[in-house]
N, C-alpha and C positions, 0 to 999 in steps of 0.2 A: 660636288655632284654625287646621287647616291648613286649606287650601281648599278639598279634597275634589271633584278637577275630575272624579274618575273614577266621583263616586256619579250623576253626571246622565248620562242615556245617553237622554233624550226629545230631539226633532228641534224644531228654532225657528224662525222665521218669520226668514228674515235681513234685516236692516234696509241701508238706504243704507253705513255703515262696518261690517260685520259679516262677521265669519269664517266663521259660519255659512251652508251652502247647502241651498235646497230641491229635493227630489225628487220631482218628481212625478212621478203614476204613469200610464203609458201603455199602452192594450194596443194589440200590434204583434206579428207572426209573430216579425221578426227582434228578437233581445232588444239589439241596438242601434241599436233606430231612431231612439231620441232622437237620434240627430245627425243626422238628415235635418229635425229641427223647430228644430236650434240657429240663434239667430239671433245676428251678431256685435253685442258693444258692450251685449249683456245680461249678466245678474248670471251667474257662471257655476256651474255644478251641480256637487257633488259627484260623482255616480254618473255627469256625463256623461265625468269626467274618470277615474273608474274605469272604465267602458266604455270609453273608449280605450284603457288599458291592458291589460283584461284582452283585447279584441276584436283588437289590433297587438301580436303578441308582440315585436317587434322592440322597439316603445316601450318597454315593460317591460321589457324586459336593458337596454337603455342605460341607465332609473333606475338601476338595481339596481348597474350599470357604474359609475357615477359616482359611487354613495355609498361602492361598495368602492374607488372609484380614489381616492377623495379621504385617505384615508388615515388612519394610526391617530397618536397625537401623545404626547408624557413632558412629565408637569409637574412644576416647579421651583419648590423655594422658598430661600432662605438661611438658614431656620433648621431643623435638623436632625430634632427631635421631626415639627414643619410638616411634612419633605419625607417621614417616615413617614408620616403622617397621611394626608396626601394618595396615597400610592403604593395604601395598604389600601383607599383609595376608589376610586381610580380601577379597582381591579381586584376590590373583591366590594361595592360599591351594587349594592343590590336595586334595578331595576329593572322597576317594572309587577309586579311578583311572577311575571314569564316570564323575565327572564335577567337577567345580574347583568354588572355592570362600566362605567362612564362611556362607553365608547366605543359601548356595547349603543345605551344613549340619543342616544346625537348619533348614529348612524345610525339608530334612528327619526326622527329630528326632521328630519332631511337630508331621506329621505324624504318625507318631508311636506312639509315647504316646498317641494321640487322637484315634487311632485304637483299641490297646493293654491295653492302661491303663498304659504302660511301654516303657519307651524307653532307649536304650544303646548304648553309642556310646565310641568311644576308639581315643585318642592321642597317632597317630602315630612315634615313636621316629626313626633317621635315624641311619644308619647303626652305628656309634659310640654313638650314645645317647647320642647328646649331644645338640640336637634340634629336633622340630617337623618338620616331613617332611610332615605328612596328618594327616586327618582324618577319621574315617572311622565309616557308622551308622551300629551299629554290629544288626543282627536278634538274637533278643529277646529265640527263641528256643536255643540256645546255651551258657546262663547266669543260674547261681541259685544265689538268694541272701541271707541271711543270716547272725542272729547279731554275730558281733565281743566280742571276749572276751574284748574288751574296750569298756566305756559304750557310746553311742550314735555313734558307729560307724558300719560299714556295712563290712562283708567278700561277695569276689564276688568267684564263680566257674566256673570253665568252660570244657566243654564235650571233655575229649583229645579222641585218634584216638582208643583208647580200650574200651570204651564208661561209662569212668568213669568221676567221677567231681574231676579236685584235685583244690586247692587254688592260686588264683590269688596271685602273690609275689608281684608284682607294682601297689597296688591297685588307685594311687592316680592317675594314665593315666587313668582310665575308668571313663567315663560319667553317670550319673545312676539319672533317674525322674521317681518318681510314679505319677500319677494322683489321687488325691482324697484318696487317704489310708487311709481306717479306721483305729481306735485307734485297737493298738496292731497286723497292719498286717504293711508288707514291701513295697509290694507289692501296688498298684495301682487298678482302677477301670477305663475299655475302657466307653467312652459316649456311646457306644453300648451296654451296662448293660440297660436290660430291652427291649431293641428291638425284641429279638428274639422270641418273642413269637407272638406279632402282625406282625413282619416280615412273620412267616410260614403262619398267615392267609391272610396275602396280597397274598403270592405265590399261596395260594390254588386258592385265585381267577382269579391271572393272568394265573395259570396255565387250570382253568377249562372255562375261557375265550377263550383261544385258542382250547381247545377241541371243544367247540359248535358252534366256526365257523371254526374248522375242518368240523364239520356235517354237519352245514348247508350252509357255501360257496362252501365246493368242494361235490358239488350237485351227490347225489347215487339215484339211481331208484329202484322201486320194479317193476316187470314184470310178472303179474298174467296169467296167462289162463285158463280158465274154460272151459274145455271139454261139448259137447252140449250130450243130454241126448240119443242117438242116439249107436247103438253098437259099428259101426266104428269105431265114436270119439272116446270110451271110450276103444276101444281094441289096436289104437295106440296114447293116450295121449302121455303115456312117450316119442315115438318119435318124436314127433309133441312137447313136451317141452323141447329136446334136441335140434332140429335143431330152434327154436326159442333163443334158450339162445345165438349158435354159432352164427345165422343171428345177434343178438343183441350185442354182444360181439363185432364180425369183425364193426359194425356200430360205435360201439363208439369207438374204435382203429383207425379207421379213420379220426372221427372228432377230436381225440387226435392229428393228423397231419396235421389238415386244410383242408381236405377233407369234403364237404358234402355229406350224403346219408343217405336216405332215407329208414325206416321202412315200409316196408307194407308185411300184414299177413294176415291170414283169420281165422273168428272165433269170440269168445270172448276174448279177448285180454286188461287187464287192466295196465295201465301206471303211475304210481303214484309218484312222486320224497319225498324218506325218507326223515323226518324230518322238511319239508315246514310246518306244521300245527304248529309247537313248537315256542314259542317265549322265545327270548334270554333274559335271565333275567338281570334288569336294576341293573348296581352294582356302581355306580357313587356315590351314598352314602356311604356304606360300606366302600370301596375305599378311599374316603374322609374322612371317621373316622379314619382308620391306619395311611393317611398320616399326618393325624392332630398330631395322638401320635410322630410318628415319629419327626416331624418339633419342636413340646416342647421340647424333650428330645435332639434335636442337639443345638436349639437357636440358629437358623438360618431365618432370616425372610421368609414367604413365596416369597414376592414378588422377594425377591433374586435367589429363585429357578424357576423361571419360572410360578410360581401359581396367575393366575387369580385371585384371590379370591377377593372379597367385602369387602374393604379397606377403610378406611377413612385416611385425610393427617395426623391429628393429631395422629393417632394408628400406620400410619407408622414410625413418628418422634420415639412415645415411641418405637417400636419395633427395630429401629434404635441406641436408645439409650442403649436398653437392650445387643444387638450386641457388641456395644462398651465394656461396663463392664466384656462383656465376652470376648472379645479380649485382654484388659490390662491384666483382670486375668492369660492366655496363657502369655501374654510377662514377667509377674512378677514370672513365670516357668522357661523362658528360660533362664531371663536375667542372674542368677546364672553358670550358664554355659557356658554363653558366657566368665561372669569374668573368672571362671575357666583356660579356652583355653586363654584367652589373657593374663591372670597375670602369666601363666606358660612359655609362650612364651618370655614374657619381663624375667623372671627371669631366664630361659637357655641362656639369650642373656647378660646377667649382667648388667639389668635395676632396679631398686629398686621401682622405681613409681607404683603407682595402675592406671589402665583403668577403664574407664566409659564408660557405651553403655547409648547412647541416642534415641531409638525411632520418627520412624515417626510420624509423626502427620496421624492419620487413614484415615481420609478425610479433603478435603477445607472447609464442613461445620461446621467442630467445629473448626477450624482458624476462621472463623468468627463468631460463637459465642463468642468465647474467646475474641475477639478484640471488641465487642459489648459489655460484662461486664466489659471489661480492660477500655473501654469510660465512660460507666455507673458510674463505680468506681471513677472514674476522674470526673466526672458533680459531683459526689457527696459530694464529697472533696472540688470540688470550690463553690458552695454552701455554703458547710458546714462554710469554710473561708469566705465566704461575711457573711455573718450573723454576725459571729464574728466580724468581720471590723465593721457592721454597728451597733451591741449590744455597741463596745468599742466608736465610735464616740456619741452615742447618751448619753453614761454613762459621756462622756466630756462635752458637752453642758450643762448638768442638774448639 
């Protein structure tokens, strides 16, 4: 029987080792204000770590950046049937039944572990189980994990339709990465660990950005009148500051429709537009310090994100370089997974051989580094060899 992670879609109470995060529900103007209630060193939320994302567009392109930076990969096998086998998988496995090919899957699953701190995903067995027909990236709300009465091994749960956990029976179909797991938890850590606190204060400012040129772009008047010191005036003010508000009212109602017309009153009459004296306070700085924490904590270059910033070539190369370590790191994750799905595939197919996933090369410029030291290495060598030639000739002569 396969596991069927994708028929549970109810939400679970997450436990102390569990994949699973709750949402609660908050009402609040701004629809991110769970991060003004997050407290560090508690269980962390699904939806608070989707709020970051969807609320800092900047965060979201750097995920998106690094699952496409991390790169597409060709698997290998020695025996030749095997290496077809394998090619027609890697390139039309259904996928979730939304897109088709192994590489679909490991960038959802990048995804997610980069989000989550966790990713789960499940090999799909067909109707006689007797091969994979798909695969499918399971949501994390719907897994608990959990050690096995064997040592260094994992029980996985899952939320049936009563909204209990019972045990996974085919545990060896399900896919399971933590990211960064400290000693003694199961569990993982999202790169979003640590964000949410400078996240709610970026909000504050974008949010209280759009307030003050609420005020001061969609331009509001004050409309004074001052009655003259005279009886009349002062026995019909109030009517005389009724039919002024209505005159003023119908006037701007009109130029709301491209209409011009004109005010004219009699009296003391003062016209002042609210909020013109205020200056907009200058936040390019403060601004600049969030995104800075933020850009550390993904390792992601700025330049990559769009950011102007005052750069040198050489800070870029390092920054470049740092990128890389952090990408191999991500593939030295996935790549277990991938053997996983390909070694299980050849052995439903009665192949015995082991696959090898080989990675792209990240970019054309470490190809040419690499071929710059691979020469280097060679000059060195024939050097190294002339000398020797010329030590042994001259040890001849003497």
């Amino acid at each position: 029987m396969p596991v069927k992670l994708w028929k549970k879609r109810s939400q679970n109470s997450s436990g102390e080792e569990s994949v699973s995060f709750s949402s609660a529900a908050r009402n609040a103007r701004n629809p991110f204000s769970m991060l003004d209630s997050y407290t560090p060193l508690s269980a962390p939320e699904l939806r608070l770590f989707e709020a970051i994302r969807e609320g800092v567009p900047i965060i979201d392109s750097a995920i998106y950046k690094t699952v496409r930076l991390v790169g597409g990969f060709h698997l290998s096998c020695k025996n030749q049937n095997a290496q077809k086998l394998l090619d027609y998988f890697a390139q039309y496995v259904n996928v979730g039944g939304r897109s088709l090919g192994l590489e679909s899957f490991v960038a959802g699953y990048l995804d997610s572990l980069l989000t989550y701190g966790n990713a789960v995903g499940e090999m799909v067995l067909n109707q006689n189980g007797t091969g994979i027909s798909g695969l499918y990236n399971a949501p994390i709300t719907n897994i608990q994990v959990k050690e096995s009465d064997r040592p260094l091994e994992l029980d996985f749960y899952i939320n049936d339709s009563a909204g209990k956990f019972r045990k996974i029976g085919r545990k060896e179909l399900v896919l399971f990465t933590a990211l960064n797991p400290k000693a003694g938890r199961l569990t993982g850590e999202s790169i979003l660990k640590g964000l949410p606190f400078v996240t709610s204060i970026l909000f504050k400012i974008y949010h209280s950005i759009g307030q003050n040129f609420e005020r001061v772009g969609n331009i509001r008047y004050a409309v004074t009148y001052k009655p003259a010191g005279d009886m009349v005036d002062k026995a019909y003010a109030k009517e005389r500051a009724q039919m002024i508000a209505r005159e003023w009212t119908e006037g701007m109602r009109q130029s709301a429709d491209g209409q011009v017309r004109d005010f004219i009153t009699v009296g003391d009459i003062n016209i002042k537009v609210i909020g013109a004296d205020n200056q907009v306070i200058d936040t390019n700085i403060p601004v600049r310090h969030m995104l800075e924490q933020i850009i550390a904590k993904l390792g992601i270059p700025p330049f990559l994100l769009g950011l102007s910033w005052s750069t040198t070539e050489r800070m870029s190369q390092q920054q470049t370089d740092i990128l890389t370590t952090e990408l191999e790191y991500y593939r030295r994750l996935l790549t277990p997974v991938i053997l996983k799905i390909c070694n299980t595939l050849l052995r439903f197919n009665g192949f015995e051989e082991e696959a090898s996933v080989t990675w792209d090369t990240i970019n054309l410029k470490d190809e040419v580094e690499q071929a710059h030291a691979a020469l280097y290495r060679a000059q060195a060598k024939q050097i190294e060899a002339n000398l020797k030639e010329g030590g042994n000739e001259l040890s001849d002569r003497e």
